[in-house]
C-alpha positions in Angstrom: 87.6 87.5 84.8 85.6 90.4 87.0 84.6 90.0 90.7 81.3 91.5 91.8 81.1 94.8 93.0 78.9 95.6 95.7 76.2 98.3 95.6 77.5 100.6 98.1 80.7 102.6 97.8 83.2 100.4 98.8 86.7 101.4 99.8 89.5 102.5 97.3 91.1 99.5 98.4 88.3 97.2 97.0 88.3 99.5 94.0 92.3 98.8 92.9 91.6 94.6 93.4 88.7 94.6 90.6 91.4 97.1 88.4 93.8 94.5 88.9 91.2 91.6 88.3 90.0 93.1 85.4 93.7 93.7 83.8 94.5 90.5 84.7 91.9 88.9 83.0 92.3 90.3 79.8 95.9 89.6 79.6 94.8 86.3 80.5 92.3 86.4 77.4 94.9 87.8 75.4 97.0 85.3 76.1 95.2 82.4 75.3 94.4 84.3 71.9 98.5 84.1 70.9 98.6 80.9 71.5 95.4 79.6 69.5 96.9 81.8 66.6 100.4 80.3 67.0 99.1 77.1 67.1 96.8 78.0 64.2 99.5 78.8 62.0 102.2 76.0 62.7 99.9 73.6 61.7 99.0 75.6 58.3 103.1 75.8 58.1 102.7 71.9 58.4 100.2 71.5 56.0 101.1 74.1 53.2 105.0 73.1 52.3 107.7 76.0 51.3 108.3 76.4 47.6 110.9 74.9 45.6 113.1 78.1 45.7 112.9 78.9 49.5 114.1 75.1 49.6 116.9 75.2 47.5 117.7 78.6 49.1 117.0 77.1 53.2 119.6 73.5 51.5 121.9 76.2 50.3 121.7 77.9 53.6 122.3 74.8 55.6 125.7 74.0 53.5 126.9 77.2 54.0 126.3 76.7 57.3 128.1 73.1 57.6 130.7 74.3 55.7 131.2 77.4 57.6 131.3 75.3 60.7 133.9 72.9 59.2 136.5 75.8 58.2 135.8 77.3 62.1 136.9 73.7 63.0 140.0 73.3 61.1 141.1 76.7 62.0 140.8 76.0 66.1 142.9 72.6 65.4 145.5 74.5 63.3 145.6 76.9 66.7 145.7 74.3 69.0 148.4 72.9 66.5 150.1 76.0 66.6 149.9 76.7 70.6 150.7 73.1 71.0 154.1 74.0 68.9 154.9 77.0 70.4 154.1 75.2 74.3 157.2 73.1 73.3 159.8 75.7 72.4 159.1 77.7 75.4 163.2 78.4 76.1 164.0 81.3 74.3 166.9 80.0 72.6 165.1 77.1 71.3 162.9 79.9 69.7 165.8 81.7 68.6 167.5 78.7 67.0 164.1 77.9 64.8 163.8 81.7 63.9 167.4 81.4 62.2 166.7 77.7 60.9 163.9 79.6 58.8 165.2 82.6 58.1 168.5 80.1 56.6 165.8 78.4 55.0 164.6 81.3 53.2 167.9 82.2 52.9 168.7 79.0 50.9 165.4 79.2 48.9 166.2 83.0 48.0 169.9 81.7 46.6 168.1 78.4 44.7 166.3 80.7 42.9 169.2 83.0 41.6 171.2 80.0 41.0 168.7 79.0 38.4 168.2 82.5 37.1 172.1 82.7 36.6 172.1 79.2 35.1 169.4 80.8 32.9 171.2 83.7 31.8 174.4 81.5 31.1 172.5 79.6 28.5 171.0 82.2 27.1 174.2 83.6 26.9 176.0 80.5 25.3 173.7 79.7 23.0 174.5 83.8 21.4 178.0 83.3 21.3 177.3 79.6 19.4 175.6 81.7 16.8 177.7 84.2 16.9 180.7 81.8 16.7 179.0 80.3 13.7 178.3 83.5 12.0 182.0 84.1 12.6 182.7 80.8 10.9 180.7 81.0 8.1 182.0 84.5 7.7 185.5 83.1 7.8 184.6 80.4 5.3 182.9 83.2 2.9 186.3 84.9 2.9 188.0 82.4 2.2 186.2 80.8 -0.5 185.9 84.6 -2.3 190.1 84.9 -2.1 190.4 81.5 -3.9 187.7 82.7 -6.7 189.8 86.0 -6.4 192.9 84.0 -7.3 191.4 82.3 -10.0 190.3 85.2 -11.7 193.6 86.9 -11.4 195.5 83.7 -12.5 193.2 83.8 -15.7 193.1 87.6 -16.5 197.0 87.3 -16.3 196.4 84.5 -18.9 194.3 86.2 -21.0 196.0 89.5 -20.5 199.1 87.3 -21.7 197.0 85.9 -24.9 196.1 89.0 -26.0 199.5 91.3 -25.7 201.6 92.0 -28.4 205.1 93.0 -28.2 205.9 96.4 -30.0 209.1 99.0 -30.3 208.1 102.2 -29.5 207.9 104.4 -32.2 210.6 107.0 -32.2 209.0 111.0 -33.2 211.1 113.0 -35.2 210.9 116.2 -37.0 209.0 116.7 -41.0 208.4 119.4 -42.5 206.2 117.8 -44.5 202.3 118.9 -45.8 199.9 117.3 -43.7 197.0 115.0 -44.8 194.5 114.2 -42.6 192.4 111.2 -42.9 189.9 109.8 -39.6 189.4 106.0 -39.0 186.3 105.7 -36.9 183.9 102.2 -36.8 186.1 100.8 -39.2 185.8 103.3 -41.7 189.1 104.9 -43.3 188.0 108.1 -44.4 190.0 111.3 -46.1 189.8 114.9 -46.1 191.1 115.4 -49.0 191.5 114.1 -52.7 193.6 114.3 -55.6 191.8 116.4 -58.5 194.8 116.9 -60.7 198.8 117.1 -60.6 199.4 118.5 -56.8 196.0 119.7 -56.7 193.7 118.4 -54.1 190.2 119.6 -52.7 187.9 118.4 -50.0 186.5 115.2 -50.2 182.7 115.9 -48.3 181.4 112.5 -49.7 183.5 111.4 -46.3 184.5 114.3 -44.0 182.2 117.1 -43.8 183.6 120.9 -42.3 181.4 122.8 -39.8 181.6 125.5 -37.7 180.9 125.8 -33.9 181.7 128.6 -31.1 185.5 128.2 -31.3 186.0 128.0 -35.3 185.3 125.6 -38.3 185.8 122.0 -37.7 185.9 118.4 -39.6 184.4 115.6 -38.9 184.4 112.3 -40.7 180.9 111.0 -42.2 178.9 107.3 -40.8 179.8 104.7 -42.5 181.7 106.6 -45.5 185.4 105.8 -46.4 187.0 101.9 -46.9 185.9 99.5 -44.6 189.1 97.5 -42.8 189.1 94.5 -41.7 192.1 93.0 -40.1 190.7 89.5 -41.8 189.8 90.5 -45.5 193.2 90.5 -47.6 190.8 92.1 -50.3 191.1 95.9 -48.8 195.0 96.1 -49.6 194.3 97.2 -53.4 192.1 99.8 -52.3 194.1 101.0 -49.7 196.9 101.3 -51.8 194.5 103.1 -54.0 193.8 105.8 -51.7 197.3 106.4 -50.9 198.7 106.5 -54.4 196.9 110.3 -54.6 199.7 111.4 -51.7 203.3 111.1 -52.0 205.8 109.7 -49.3 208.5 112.8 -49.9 206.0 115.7 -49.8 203.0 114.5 -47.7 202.9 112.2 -43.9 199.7 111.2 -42.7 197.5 112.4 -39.9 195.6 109.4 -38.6 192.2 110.9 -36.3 191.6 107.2 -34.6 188.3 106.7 -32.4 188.8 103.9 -29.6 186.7 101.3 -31.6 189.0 101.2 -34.5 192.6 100.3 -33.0 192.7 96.9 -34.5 191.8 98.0 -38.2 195.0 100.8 -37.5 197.4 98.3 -36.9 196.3 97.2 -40.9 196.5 100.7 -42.5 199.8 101.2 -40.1 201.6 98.1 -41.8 200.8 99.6 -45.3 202.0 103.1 -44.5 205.4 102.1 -43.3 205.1 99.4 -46.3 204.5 102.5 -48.3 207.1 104.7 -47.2 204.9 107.5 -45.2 205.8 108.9 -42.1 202.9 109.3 -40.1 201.0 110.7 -36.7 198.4 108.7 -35.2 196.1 110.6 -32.7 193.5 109.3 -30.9 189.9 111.2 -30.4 186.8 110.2 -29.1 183.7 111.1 -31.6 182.6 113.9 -28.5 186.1 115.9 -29.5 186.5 118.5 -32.2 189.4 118.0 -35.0 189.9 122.4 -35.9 191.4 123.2 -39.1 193.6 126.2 -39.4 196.7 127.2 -40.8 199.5 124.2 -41.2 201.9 124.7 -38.3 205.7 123.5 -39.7 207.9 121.2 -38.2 205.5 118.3 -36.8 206.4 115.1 -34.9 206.0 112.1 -36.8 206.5 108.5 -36.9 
C-alpha cells in the first residue's frame, strides 16, 4: 500500500506518513504470505501421513505421557493422604505416642527377626550334637564289641597256650670234665663234627660240618641238609641215632648240642635218647647268623 506523493516538496511531515505507509504495507504483504504458506503446508501435513516409525514413536510418546500423568496423580493423593493424616494428629503428644508406637514396632520386628536367627542357630546346633552323640555311640559300641573279640581271643590263646605246654623239671647243671663233642641240629638235620676213625681216634667229619675262618678266628658251621633227618613221628631214626652215638662213649665224652630255633621239637627226640644212653649233655641255642669258634677245650663245663 503507497499513497501518492505530490510533485512539489512536501513537508517532512508528509514525508514520515508514506514511510510509515509504505512499512506498513509490506508487513501487511508479508503477512498474508505466512499465512498462505502455513496454510499451504497443514493441508500437505493433512494429506501426506507420518511414517510408521514417527507413529509408533508419537503412540509411545502419548503413553509415556498418560502414564506419567497417572504416577503424578497417585503421588498428590498419597500427599493429600499423608497431609490429611498428619491434620489429625495435630497435638503433639498424639505425634509423640505414634512415633514410639513405630519405633516399638520396629522394635518388635528387629527382636522377630533374632528370635528366628537364634532358633536357627539352635537347630543348627542340635542337629551337631545328634551326630556327634551318635558318633559317640557308635564309638562306644565299636569299643565294646573289640573288648568282647579281645576276650575271646585271650580266652582261646590261653586254651591253646594250655594245649600246647608241656610240663618239664628243670635240668639241674653240674660240673664234667669230660671231652667235648659237638654236634649242630639245624632244619631238622642232626649233624657231627666229628667221627670215629679208629680206637679213640676221631677226625672231622666235613661231609656235615665244614671249618672256616673269618676276622675273629676259624669257625664251624654245619652243612644244608647233611646229617640224620629227625622226626618226632618216624620211630625209624632211633637205629640210626643210636648209630651215631655208639662212636662216643658216655664216661669219656657229653654232648654239645648247637640247636637253631626251627629244630626244638626234633631235640626233645635226640634228648630222650641221650639221657636213654647215658650222656650228659649241653644244649645251646644259636641262630644260623651266630658263629660256633673252635679253640682249645676249656675243662670243667656245665652239663646236663
Amino acid at each position: 500500500m503507497s499513497r501518492t506523493r505530490r510533485t512539489s516538496d512536501g513537508s517532512s511531515l508528509e514525508l514520515l506518513l508514506d514511510t510509515i505507509c509504505n512499512t506498513f504495507g509490506g508487513v501487511l504483504f508479508i503477512s498474508i504470505l505466512v499465512v498462505i504458506l502455513i496454510n499451504m503446508s497443514s493441508d500437505a501435513s493433512q494429506k501426506i501421513p507420518p511414517d510408521e516409525p514417527a507413529q509408533s514413536e508419537l503412540m509411545e510418546m502419548q503413553i509415556e505421557l498418560q502414564n506419567s500423568q497417572e504416577r503424578i496423580q497417585k503421588l498428590k493423593n498419597v500427599i493429600e493422604q499423608q497431609q490429611s493424616i498428619e491434620s489429625q494428629f495435630v497435638d503433639p503428644d498424639t505425634r509423640m505416642i505414634v512415633r514410639k508406637w513405630t519405633q516399638l514396632n520396629e522394635d518388635l520386628t528387629r527382636l522377630e527377626e533374632s528370635k528366628e536367627q537364634a532358633l536357627s542357630n539352635i537347630s543348627r546346633d542340635q542337629t551337631l550334637i545328634n551326630r556327634v552323640a551318635t558318633e559317640a555311640k557308635q564309638s562306644a559300641d565299636a569299643l565294646a564289641s573289640a573288648k568282647e573279640e579281645y576276650s575271646s581271643l585271650l580266652s582261646r590263646l590261653r586254651v591253646e597256650v594250655e594245649a600246647r605246654s608241656q610240663s618239664a623239671k628243670l635240668p639241674k647243671l653240674r660240673r664234667t670234665n669230660k671231652n667235648e663233642m659237638v654236634f649242630f641240629l639245624s632244619q631238622g638235620y642232626f649233624s657231627s663234627y666229628a667221627r670215629k676213625m679208629g680206637e679213640g681216634t676221631y677226625v672231622p667229619n666235613t661231609n656235615e660240618v665244614v671249618e672256616k675262618t673269618g676276622p675273629q678266628g676259624a669257625y664251624i658251621e654245619p652243612v644244608s641238609s647233611a646229617g640224620i633227618k629227625i622226626s618226632k613221628d618216624d620211630n625209624a631214626i632211633q637205629e640210626p641215632l643210636e648209630r651215631r652215638l655208639s662212636d662216643f662213649k658216655p664216661s669219656q665224652h657229653y654232648i654239645a648240642v648247637f640247636v637253631s630255633p626251627d629244630s626244638f621239637e626234633e631235640f626233645a627226640v635226640l634228648k630222650d635218647l641221650m639221657v636213654q644212653k647215658g650222656f650228659e649233655y649241653r644244649l645251646e641255642p644259636y641262630t644260623p647268623d651266630q658263629k660256633v669258634y673252635i679253640g682249645p677245650t676249656q675243662n670243667a663245663k656245665n652239663v646236663q
